[in-house]
N, C-alpha and C positions, 0 to 999 in steps of 0.2 A: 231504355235504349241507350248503347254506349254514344256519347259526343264524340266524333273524330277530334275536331280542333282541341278538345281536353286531351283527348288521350297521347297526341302529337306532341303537345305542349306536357304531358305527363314523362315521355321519352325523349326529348329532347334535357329534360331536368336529369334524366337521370345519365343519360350520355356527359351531362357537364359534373355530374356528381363523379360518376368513374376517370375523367380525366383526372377530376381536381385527387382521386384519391391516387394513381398511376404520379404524378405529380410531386406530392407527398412520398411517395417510397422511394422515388430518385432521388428527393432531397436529401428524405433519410440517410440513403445508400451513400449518397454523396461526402454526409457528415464523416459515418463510420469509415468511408476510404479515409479522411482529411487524421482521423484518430488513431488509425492501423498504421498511419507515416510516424504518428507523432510519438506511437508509444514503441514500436522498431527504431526509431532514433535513441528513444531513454533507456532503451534495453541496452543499441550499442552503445551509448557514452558513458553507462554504466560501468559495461564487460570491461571497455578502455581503461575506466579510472580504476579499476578494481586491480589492477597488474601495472600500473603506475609506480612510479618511484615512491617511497614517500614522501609528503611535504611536512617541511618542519611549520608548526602551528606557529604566526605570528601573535604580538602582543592583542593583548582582549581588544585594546584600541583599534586597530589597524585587521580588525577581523574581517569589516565593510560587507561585501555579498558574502556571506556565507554558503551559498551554493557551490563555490568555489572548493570549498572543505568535502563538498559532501558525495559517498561511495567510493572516497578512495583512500589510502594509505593516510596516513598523517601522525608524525614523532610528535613528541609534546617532554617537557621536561618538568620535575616537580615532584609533590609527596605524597605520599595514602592519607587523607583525613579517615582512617581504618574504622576512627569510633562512632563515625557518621553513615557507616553503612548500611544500604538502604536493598529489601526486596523486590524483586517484579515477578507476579506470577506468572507462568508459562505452562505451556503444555508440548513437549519436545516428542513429536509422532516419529520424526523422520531422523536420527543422529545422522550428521556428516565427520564428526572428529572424535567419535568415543563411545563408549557402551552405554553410557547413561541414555535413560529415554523416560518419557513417560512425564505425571504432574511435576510439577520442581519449579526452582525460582532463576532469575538471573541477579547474579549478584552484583549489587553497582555499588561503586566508591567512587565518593569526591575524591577528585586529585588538582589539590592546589599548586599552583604556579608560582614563580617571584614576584607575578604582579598585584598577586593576592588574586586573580581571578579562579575560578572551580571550573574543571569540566569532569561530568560523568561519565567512569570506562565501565562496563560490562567486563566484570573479568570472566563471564561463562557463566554456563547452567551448573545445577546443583541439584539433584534430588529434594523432593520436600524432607526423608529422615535427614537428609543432611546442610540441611540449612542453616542451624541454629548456631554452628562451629563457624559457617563461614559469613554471617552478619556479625560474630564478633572478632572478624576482622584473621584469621588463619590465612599464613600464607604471604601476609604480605608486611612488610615494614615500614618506619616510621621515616628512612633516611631517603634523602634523594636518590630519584631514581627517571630516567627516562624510559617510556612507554609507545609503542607503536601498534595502531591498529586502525578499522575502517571508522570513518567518520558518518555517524546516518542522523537524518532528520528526527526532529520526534515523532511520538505517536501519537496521532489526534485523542482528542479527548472527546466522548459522544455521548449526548444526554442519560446514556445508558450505562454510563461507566462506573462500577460503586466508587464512594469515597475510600482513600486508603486508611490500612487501616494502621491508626498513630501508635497503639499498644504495642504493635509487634514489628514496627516498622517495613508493612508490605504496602506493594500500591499496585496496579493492573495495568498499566501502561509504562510502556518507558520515554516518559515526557519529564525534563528537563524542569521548568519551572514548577510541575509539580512531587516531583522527587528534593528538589531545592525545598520546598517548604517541609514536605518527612522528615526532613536530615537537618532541619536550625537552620539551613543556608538563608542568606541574603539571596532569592534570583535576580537580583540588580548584577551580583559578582558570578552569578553560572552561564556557561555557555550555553547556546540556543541548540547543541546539539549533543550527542554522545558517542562513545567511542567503544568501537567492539573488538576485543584483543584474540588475535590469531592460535590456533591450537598450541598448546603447552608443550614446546620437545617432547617432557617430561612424561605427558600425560597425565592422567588426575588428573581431580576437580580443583578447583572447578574446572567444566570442560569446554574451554573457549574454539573459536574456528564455526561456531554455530548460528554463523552472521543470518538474517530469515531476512531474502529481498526477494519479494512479491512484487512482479507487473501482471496481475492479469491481463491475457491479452487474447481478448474474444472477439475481436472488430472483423477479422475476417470473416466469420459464422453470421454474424450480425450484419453485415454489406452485404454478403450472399445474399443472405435472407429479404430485404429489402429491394434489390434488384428481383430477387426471382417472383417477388409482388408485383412487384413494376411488368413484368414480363409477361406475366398471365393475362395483365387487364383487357390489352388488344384480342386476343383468341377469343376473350369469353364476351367481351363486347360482339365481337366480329356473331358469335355464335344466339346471342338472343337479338342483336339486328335482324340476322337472316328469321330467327323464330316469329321477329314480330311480321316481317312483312309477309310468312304465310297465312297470320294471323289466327284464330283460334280453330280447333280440328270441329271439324262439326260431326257428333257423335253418330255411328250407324246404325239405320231404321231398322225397324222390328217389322219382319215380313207380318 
């Protein structure tokens, strides 16, 4: 025989179980509105810095927040360390500044400054046949020169990442301190970020203008989502409340 007082005490648990989960998806929902603000902010102060003037890069000293540098414009003066040029593999699905697409590298050269400090420019992709011309340096020279382009963060590095490879001077990320170590650099003298150079008048390779800035931005799919949990929980409470206090259908007799 069923105990009422259990079973009361069994519905009562489970009324406190569906709040606390209704509860829970507002939280949730809550977070991803707070991250839908926060990454529509970094999109627009992005879009802003990206059509900024350029800023001429102070000395390595006086660098302080570098966040300050970084997705926008930025001149720098100085010279091609040309014989220290290093690879990053890539894979270019989508070209924005030229016919090249497909497997390829992006080419980076130290470019040292008067202070003796390095910062790495991206001078653009390159097809994998045509790599090998431009790690030995094509294209660029030994005299001072000033350079302008976006300034972007590095690229994390994740337990999954191969080590580069020393033989042939490629590496899989475009990270700074370890591109400084491919190339002989001191990373004590490299800057903590890199520089990506704007499409070539010219054209040709390499083919710069191929700046890749990713925000995914799914928080509005993902707050739906969590509100529309949240929403349901009242209807389907409301709906086996009403089921229980008809209580169980009692089956009909057999004449």
């Amino acid at each position: 025989m069923t105990n009422p007082a259990a079973l009361r005490a069994g519905q009562w648990a489970f009324i406190g179980l569906m709040l606390a989960l209704m509860a829970l998806f507002i939280e949730l929902g809550s977070w991803q509105t707070i991250r839908l603000a926060e990454k529509e902010a970094l999109i627009a102060t992005v879009t802003e810095r990206l059509h900024a003037a350029p800023l001429a890069l102070p000395a390595s000293g006086d660098w302080g927040d570098v966040e300050a540098f970084l997705y926008r414009p930025v001149s720098v003066e100085g010279r091609w360390l040309r014989d220290k040029t290093v690879l990053v593999f890539t894979s270019l699905m989508e070209p924005k500044a030229g016919p090249a697409s497909g497997p390829g590298y992006w080419v980076l050269v130290p470019f040292e400054r008067a202070d003796r400090s390095v910062v790495f420019v991206n001078r653009g992709f390159v097809p994998e046949a045509e790599a090998g011309r431009f790690r030995a340096g094509e294209g660029i020279t030994e005299e001072p020169v000033t350079v302008t382009g976006i300034a972007l963060k590095p690229e994390a590095v994740g337990s999954f990442t191969p080590a580069p490879d020393t033989a042939e001077g490629i590496d899989w990320v475009t990270n700074p301190a370890r591109l400084a170590a491919l190339a002989g650099l001191d990373p004590a003298t490299v800057a903590p970020f890199t520089i990506d150079l704007p499409q070539n008048p010219a054209g040709g390779l390499p083919q710069g203008g191929e700046t890749v800035l990713d925000f995914p931005n799914n928080h509005l799919g993902y707050l739906l989502t969590w509100f529309g949990f949240a929403a349901l929980v009242p209807p389907l409470l409301w709906f086996w409340l009403r089921r229980q206090r008809r209580g169980p259908e009692t089956p009909a007799q057999k004449p």
